[in-house]
N, C-alpha and C positions, 0 to 999 in steps of 0.2 A: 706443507702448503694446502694440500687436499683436506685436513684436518682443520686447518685455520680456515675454509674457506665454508665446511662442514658444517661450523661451529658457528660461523656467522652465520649462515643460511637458516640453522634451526632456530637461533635467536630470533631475526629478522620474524618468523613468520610464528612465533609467541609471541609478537607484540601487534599480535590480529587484530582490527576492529570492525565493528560491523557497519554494512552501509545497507540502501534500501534494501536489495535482494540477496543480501547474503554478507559475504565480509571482503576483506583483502590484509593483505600486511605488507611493511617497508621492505619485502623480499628486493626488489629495484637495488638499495643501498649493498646488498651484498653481493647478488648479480654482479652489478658490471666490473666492479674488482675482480670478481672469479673467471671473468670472461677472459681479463689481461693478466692474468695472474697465470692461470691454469692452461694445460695443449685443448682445443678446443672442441676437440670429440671427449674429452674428457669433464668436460660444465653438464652437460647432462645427468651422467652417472652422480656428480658429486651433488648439483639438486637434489633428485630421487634419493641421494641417501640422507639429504637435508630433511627433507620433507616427512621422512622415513623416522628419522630421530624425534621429528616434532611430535610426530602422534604416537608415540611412546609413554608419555607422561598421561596422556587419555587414556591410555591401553590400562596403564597399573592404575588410573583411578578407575576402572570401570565405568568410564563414560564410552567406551568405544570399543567394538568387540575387537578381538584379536587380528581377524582375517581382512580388517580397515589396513591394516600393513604388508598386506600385498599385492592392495591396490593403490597403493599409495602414489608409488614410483610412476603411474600415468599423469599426475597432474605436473611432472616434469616436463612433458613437452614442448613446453613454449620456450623454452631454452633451446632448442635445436635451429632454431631459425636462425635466431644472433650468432649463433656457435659457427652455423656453415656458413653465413654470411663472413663473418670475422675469417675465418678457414680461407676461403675461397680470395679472398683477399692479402693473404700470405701471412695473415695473423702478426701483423704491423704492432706494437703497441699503443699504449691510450696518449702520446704525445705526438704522434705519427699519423693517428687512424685518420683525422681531416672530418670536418663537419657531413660531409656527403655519407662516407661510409658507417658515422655512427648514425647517421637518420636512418639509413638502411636497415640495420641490427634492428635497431628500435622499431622500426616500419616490422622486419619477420618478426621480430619477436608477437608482436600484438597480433600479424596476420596469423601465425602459427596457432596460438592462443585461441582467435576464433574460428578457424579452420577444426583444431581438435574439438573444442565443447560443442562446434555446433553439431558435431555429426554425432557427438557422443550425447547431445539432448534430443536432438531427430531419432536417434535411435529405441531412446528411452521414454522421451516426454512429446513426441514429434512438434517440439516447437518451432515456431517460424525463425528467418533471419532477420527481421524486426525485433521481436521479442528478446532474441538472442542480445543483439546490440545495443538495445534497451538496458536489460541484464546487467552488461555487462561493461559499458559505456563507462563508470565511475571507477572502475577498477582500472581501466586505462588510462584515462586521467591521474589519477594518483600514480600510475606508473613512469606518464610521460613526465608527472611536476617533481615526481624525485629521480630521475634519467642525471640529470646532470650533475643532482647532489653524491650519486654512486660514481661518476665521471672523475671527481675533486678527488674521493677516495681511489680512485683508478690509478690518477695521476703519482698520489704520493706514494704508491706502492712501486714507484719508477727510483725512488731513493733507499725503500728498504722495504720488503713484503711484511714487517712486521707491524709495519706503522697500524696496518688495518686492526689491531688490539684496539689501537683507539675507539673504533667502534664498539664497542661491548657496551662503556656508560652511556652510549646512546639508544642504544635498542635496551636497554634496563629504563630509559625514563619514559620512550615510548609503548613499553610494556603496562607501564604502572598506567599511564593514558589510556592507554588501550583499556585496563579492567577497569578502570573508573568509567568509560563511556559504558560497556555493555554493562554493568552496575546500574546505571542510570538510567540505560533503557529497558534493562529488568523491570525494573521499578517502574518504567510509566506503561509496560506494556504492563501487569498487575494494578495499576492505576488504571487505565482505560478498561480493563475486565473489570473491577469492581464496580466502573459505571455503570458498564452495558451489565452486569447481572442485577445492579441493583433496579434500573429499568426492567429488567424481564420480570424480575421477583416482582415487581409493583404490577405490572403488566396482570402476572399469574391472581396477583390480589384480585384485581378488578376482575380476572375469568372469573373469580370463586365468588366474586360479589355479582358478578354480569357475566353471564355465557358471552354475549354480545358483543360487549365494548373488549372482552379477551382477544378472541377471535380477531376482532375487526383489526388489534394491534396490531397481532403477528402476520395478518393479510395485507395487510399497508404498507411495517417494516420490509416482508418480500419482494414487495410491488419496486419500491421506493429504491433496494439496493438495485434491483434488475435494473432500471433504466437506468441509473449511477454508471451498472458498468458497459449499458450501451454506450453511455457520454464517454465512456474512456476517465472518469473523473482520475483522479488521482489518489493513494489512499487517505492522505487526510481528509481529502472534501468527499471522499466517499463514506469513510467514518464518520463525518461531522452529519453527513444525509444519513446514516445508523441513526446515530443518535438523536437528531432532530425527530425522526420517525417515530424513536423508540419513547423521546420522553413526548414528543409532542402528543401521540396514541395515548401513553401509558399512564398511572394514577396521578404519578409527579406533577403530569401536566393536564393530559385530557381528563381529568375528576377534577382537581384541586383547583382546575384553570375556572370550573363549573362551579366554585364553590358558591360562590355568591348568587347563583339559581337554585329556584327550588326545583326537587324532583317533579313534582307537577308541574312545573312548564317542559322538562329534558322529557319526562314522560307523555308529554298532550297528545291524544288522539286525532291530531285534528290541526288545522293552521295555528300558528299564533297571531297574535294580534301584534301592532309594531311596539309599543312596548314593551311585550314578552319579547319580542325580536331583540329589540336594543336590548335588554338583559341580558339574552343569550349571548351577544358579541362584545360581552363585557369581559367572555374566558379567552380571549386570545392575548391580550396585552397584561392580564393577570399572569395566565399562565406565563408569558416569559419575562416577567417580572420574578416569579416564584423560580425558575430556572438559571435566574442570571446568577443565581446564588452560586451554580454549581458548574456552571457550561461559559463556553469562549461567548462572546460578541456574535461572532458569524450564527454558532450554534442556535444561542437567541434569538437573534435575526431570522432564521429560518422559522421559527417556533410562532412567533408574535406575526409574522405578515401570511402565514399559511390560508386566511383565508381573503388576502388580496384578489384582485382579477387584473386581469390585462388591460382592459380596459380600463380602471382605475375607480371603479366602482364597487371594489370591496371594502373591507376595513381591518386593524382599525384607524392606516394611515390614508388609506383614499391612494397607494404607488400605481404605478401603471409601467405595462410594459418587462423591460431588462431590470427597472428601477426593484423591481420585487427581486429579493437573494434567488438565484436558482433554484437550490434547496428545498425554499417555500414554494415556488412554482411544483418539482418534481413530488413534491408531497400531498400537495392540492389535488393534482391529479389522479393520485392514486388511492389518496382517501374519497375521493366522487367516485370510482368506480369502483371502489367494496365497499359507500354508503348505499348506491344504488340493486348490488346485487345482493345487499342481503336486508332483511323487512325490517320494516322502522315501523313505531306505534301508530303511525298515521297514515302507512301506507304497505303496499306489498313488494317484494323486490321486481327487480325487471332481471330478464337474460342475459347474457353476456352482450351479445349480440347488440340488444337494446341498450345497453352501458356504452358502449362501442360507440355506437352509433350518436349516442345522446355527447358523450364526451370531441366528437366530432364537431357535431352543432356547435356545442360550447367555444370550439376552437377559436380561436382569436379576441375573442369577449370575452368569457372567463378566463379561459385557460391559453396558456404559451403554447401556439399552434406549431414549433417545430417537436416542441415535446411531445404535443399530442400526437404527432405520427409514429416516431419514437416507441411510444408504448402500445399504440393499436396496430403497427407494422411491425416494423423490425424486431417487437418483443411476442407479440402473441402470433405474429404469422412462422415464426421458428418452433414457439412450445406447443401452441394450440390453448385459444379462447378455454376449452373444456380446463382445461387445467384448476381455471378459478371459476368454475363457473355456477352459479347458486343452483339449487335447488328451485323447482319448478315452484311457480306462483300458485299460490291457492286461491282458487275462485272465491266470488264475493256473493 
């Protein structure tokens, strides 16, 4: 039975898949059979040796060094909870235990679970107990939504402990699932790098063509993820703000969006007149037009209204307010203050200080006044203005 119970355990958690912050597997389905199955000081040890068999087959590919197997048998401990819960209760079986005392098990088990990683992430990464539950949150869920599918196999081990073979073609089809999903997300995570490099590459073009407009990219992309991750975004809307940054800056879009001006107007020394104006604002609706070839909706969105305002006196839709994507607001903003701190043909840069301050003024009229604290508080009162801050103005 220790062997049969072994042998599910190692399955069960080959048939891993990955979720936001790491993975999980149908370990649950073998679980709580081994709980009624097995004397209950004794489910610990036969986890640790489950878990122990799993990362063997890592071992002989050389994905994983040898000495991952003698730490393995720690990530058993979440089995102690259910174990001395079940224990302390006379270890009843699974037709007997009564709705109370399997919420119980199920309750230590999870409590147990984050009792050990949080100390052992305190320890390591001193993460919070937010962060933790954050983390770790979907890995629960998946253990409470299959709790009772391991319960059904609990039960029929009340007729013959060998019924649970059953389980083998099960954890073989959730296997093949499982490599088909991290397949898939192989692949889009190599999908999303070949974006973001083919924006940097275009990026590096224009440094090689224009010190200026390089720079200004990779000063913007910075700016643009920092407030992202004051908002707390999420990662895809925080990679959607990468990319809107990257290609909105980068040749794809900040050149290409320009195509239809000539260098002597991007180059004037001097104001333009409203027709050279209205030309100039002819690259924001190009450019994500040229982009929509290759990016979401949202993406686009963020790209085409960047030079909205609040007010609703930008263009090229005339939005105002929330009506502008965020994205576009978080970008606007952070391309005005590294247009301003670095020199443009027609004028000289100002100080951080000056940027600061001018992007303030702006607040409410141009720009999304919670964002603008956002980036003039919470982000540069922690690193310090200096960090981006130009090179002194040259007299006139």
């Amino acid at each position: 039975m220790v062997a049969l119970s072994v042998t599910l355990i190692t399955l069960a958690i080959g048939a891993r898949f990955e979720l936001s912050f790491g993975w999980t597997a149908p370990v649950q389905l073998a679980l709580v059979p081994t709980l009624f199955l097995l004397p209950p000081w004794l489910v610990p040890v036969t986890m640790a040796a489950g878990i122990v068999a799993s990362r063997v087959p890592d071992v002989l590919r050389g994905e994983a060094a040898p000495g991952r197997l003698l730490i393995a048998p720690g990530n058993a401990w979440f089995t102690v909870g259910p174990a001395a819960v079940l224990a302390i209760a006379g270890g009843p079986g699974p037709a007997e235990a009564g709705a109370l005392l399997l919420v119980a098990m199920l309750g230590a088990q999870i409590g147990t679970d984050f009792v050990i990683s949080l100390l052992w992430q305190r320890i390591t990464t001193h993460t919070s107990v937010a962060d933790q539950l954050h983390e770790a949150f979907m890995v629960y869920v998946v253990d409470v939504a299959l709790a009772p599918v391991g319960l059904l196999f609990a039960l029929a081990i009340a007729a013959s402990p060998w019924y649970l073979i059953l389980m083998v073609p099960l954890f073989g089809v959730l296997a093949v699932f499982a490599a088909e999903r991290r397949t898939r997300l192989v692949q889009l995570t190599e999908l999303n790098g070949a974006y973001r490099g083919t924006a940097l590459v275009l990026a590096e073009v224009v440094d090689a063509d224009d010190a200026y407009t390089g720079r200004h990219t990779r000063d913007v992309v910075e700016l643009s993820m920092a407030v992202a991750d004051r908002l707390g975004l999420d990662d895809e809307r925080r990679r959607n703000v990468e990319f809107g940054a990257l290609l909105r800056e980068a040749a794809l879009v900040h050149d290409v969006g320009k195509i239809g001006v000539p260098d002597a107007i991007l180059l004037k020394p001097m104001y333009l007149t409203r027709d050279e104006y209205d030309l100039v604002k002819r690259h924001a609706a190009l450019g994500a037009d040229i982009a929509a070839e290759v990016l979401s909706p949202d993406q686009v969105g963020w790209i085409r209204h960047h030079h909205e305002r609040w007010d609703g006196g930008g263009y090229p839709d005339g939005l105002s307010g929330e009506e502008i994507p965020l994205g576009a607001r978080i970008i606007a903003i952070c391309d005005a203050y590294e247009a301003m701190v670095e020199n443009r043909p027609w004028r000289t840069s100002k100080d951080s200080d000056a940027a600061l301050t001018e992007l303030r003024h702006c607040a409410g009229t141009q720009f999304d006044p919670r964002l603008v604290e956002i980036f003039c508080r919470r982000f540069f009162c922690e690193i310090g203005a200096s960090r981006f801050a130009a090179p002194a103005a040259s007299s006139s």
